[in-house]
C-alpha positions as CSV (number, residue, x, y, z in Angstrom):
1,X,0.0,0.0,0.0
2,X,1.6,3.5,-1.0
3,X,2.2,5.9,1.9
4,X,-0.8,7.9,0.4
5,X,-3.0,5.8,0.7
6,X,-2.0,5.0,4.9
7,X,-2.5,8.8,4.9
8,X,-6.2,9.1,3.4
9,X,-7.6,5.9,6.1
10,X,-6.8,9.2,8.6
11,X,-9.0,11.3,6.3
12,X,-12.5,9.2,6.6
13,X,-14.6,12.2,7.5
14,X,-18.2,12.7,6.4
15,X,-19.4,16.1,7.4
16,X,-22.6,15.7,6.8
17,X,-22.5,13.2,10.1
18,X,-22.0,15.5,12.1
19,X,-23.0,19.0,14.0
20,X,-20.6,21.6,15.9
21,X,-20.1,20.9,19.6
22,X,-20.2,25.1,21.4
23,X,-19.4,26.8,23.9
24,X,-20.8,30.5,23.9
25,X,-19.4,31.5,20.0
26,X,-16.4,28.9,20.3
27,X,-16.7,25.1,18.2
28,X,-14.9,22.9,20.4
29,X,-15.6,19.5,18.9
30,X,-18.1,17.5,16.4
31,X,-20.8,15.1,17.8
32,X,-21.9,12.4,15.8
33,X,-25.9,12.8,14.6
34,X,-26.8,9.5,16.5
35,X,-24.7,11.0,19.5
36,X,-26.8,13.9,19.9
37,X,-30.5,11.8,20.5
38,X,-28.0,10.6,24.2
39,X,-27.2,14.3,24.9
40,X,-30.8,15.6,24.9
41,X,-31.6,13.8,28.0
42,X,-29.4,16.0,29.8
43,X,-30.8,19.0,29.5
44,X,-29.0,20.7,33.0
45,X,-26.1,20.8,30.7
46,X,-26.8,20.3,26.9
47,X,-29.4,22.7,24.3
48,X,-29.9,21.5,20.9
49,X,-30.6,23.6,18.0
50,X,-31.3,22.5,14.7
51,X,-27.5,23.4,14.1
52,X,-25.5,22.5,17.1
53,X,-24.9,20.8,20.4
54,X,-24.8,23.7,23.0
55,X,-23.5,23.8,26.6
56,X,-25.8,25.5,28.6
57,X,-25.3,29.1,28.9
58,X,-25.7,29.2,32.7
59,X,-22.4,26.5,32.8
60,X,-20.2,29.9,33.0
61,X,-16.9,28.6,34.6
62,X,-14.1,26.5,34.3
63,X,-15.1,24.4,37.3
64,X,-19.1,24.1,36.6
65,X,-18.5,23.3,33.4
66,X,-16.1,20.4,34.3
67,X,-18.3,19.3,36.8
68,X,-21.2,19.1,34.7
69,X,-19.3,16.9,31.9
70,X,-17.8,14.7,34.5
71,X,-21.5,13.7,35.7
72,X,-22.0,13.1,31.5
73,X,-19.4,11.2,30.8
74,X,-19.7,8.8,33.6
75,X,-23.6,8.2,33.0
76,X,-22.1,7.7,28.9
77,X,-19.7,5.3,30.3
78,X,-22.7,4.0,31.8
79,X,-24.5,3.4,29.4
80,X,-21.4,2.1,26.9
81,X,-20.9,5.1,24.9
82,X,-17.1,5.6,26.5
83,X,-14.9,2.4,26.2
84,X,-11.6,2.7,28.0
85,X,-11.7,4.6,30.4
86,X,-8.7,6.0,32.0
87,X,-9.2,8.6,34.6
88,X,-7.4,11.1,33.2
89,X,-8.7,14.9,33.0
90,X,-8.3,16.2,29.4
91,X,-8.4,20.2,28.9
92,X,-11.0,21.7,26.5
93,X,-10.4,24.9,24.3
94,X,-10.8,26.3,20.7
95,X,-6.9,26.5,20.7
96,X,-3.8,24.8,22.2
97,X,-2.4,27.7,22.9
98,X,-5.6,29.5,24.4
99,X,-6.8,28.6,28.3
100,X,-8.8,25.8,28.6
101,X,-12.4,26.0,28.8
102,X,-13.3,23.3,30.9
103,X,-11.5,19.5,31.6
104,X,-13.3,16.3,30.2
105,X,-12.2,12.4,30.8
106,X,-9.8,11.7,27.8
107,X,-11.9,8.8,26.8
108,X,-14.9,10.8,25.9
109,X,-12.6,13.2,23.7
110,X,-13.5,11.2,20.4
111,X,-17.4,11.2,21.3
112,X,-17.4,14.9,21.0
113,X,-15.4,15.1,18.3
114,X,-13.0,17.5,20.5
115,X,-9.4,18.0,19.2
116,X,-6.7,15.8,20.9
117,X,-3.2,16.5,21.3
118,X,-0.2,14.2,21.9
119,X,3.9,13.7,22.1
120,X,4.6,11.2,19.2
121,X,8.4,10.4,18.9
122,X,10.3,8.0,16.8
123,X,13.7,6.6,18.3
124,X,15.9,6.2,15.7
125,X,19.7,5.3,14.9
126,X,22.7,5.0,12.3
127,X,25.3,2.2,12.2
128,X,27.2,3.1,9.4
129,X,25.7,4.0,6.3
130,X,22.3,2.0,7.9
131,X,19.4,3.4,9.9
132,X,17.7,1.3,12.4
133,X,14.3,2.4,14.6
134,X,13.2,1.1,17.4
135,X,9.6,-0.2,17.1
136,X,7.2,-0.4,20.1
137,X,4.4,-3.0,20.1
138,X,1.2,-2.3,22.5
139,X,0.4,-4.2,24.9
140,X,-2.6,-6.5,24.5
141,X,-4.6,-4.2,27.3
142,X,-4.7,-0.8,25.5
143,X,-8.0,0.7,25.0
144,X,-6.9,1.1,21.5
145,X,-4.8,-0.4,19.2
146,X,-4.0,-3.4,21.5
147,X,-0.7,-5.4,20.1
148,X,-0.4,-2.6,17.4
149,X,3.2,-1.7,16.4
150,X,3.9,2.1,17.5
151,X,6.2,4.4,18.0
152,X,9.0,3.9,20.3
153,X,6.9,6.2,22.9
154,X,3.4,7.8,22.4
155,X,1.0,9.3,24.5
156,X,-1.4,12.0,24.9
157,X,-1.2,15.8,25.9
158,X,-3.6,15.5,29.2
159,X,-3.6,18.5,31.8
160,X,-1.4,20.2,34.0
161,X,1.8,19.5,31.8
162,X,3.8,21.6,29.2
163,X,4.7,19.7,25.6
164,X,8.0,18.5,27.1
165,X,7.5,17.7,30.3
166,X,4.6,15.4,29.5
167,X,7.7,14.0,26.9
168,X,10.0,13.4,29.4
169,X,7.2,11.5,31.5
170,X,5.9,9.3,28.5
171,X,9.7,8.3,27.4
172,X,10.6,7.0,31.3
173,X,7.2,5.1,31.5
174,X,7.1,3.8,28.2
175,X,10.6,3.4,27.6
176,X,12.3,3.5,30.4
177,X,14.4,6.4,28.6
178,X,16.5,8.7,31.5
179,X,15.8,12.3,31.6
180,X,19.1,13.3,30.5
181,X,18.6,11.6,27.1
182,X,15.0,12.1,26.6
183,X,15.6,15.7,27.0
184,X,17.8,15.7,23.9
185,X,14.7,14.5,21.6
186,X,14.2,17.5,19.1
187,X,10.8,18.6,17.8
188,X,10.5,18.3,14.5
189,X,6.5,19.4,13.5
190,X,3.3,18.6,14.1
191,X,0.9,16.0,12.4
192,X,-2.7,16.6,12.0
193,X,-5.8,14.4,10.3
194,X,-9.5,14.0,11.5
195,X,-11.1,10.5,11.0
196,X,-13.9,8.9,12.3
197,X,-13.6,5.9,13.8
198,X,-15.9,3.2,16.4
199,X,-15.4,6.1,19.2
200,X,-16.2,8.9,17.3
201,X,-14.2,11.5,15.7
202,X,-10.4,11.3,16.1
203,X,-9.6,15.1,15.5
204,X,-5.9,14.9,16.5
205,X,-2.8,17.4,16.4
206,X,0.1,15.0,17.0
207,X,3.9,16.8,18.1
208,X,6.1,14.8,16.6
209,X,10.1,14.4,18.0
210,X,13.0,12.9,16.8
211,X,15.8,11.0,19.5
212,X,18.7,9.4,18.2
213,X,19.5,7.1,20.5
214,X,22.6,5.3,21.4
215,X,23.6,2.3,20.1
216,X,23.4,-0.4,22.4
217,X,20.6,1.6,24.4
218,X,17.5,-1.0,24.9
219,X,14.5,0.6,25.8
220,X,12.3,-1.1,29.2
221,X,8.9,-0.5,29.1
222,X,7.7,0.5,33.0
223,X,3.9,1.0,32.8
224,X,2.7,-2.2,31.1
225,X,1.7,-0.3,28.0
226,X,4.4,-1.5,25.6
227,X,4.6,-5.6,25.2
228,X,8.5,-5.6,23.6
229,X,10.6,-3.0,21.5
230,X,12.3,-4.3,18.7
231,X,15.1,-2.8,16.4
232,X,14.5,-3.1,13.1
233,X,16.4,-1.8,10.0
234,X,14.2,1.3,8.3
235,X,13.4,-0.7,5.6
236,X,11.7,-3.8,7.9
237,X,10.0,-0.5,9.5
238,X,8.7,0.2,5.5
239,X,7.9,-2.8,4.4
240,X,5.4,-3.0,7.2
241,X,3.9,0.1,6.8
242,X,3.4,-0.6,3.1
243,X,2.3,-4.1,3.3
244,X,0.9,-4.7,6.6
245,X,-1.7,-3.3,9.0
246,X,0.3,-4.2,12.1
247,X,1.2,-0.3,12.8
248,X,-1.2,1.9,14.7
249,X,-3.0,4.2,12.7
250,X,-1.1,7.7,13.8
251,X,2.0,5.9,14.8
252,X,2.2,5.0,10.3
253,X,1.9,8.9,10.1
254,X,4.7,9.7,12.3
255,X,6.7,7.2,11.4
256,X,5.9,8.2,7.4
257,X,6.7,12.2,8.0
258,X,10.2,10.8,9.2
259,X,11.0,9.2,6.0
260,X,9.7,11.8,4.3
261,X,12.1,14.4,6.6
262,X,14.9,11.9,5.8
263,X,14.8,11.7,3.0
264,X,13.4,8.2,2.6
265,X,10.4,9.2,0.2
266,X,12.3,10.7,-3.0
267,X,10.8,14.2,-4.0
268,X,9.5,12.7,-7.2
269,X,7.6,10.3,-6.1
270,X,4.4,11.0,-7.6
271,X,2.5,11.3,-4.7
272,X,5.4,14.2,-3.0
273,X,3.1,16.6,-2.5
274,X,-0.5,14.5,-1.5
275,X,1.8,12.2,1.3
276,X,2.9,16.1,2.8
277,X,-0.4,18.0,2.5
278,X,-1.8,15.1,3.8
279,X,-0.1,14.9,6.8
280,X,-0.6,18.1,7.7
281,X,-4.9,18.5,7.5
């Protein structure tokens, strides 16, 4: 399968499925059409107009309005709407860069189409003239993806912590990577795409870093996320993504903008200028 083509199954998006999630005048998210018919029993906190999901005027602040969503999103979970559920508060805004409107479970972020954020970072190295990446596969218990190949760490942007510092925490539990090594991993972009998927509407802004490693590091998964690393030579690392479906989704598109930065994808391959626009939606 051409790298194009692992870009455009992140581009599924129908828009006619779905209507703008608002707070006041801000779209935070998209909610599914059949979502909605769930959210009008909760009237305390949702209004629907023929054009939108609303939260309800009165929800004014920060705290009532995280309050509110965390009594939704556990009745959801409930009732089977929110698989995987992780306990981990996920802040809410119409930008990254712009204070957070309110704080939702980070399992829910899909249902309402609300844009996710996450630290993607491929860990990579040279022996001679070859180049070798290390290759994480998830563990069997992941809410999603289980015993997909990934990245060597991954993880999402929650609350409380800057870009780098939720980096440094996601290389030591993932990877067992020290500080002092994981702080030499160098941002190299972001990676954007918006598919739907069983949970909803993956709307995702990925931050993508580079680490060359050492050779003769091994990375030790600490969490339980990650079953084994393995090293593989860059072109085992193509061959899956091109003929396989054994990567995660997003980890493909991280993994594909490096071999595009690398030089990897020659700038005359026909699809150049599709594989970069694409990554970048």
């Amino acid at each position: 399968m051409a790298y194009i083509d692992r870009i455009r199954e992140c581009s599924v998006y129908d828009p006619s499925k779905y209507v703008p999630f608002m707070v006041g005048d801000v779209c935070v998210g998209q909610i599914e059409t059949e979502t909605v018919a769930y959210l009008r029993e909760h009237t305390d906190v949702f209004w629907v107009s023929d054009a939108a999901v609303h939260l309800q005027p009165d929800l004014d602040g920060f705290d009532d309005r995280t309050a509110a969503f965390a009594h939704v999103t556990a009745t959801l979970r409930d009732d089977g709407l929110i698989p995987g559920w992780r306990d981990e508060p996920y802040p809410v805004g119409g930008a990254f860069n712009l204070p957070p409107l309110f704080e939702m479970e980070r399992a829910s972020v899909p249902l309402f189409g609300v844009r996710g954020y996450g630290v993607h970072m491929n860990g990579w190295l040279s022996r001679g003239a070859d180049t070798l990446m290390w290759v994480g596969r998830r563990s069997l218990s992941k809410p999603t993806g289980p015993g997909k190949l990934d990245q060597m760490v991954a993880g999402g942007q929650p609350a409380g912590l800057s870009l780098f510092e939720n980096l440094i925490k996601e290389c030591d539990e993932e990877a067992g990577i020290p500080e002092d090594l994981a702080a030499q991993a160098k941002p190299v972009g972001t990676i954007s795409y918006m598919t739907g998927r069983a949970e909803g509407l993956r709307n995702d802004v990925l931050f993508n870093f580079d680490l060359e490693v050492p050779d003769g590091f091994t990375p030790v998964n600490q969490d339980g996320e990650v079953a084994e690393f393995m090293l593989w030579p860059i072109e085992q690392v193509i061959e899956k993504i091109q003929n396989t479906e054994e990567f995660k989704f997003n980890a493909a598109l991280g993994i594909i903008d490096f071999l595009v930065r690398r030089g990897f994808v020659p700038a005359d391959d026909p699809d150049y200028v599709d594989i970069l626009a694409g990554l970048h939606q």
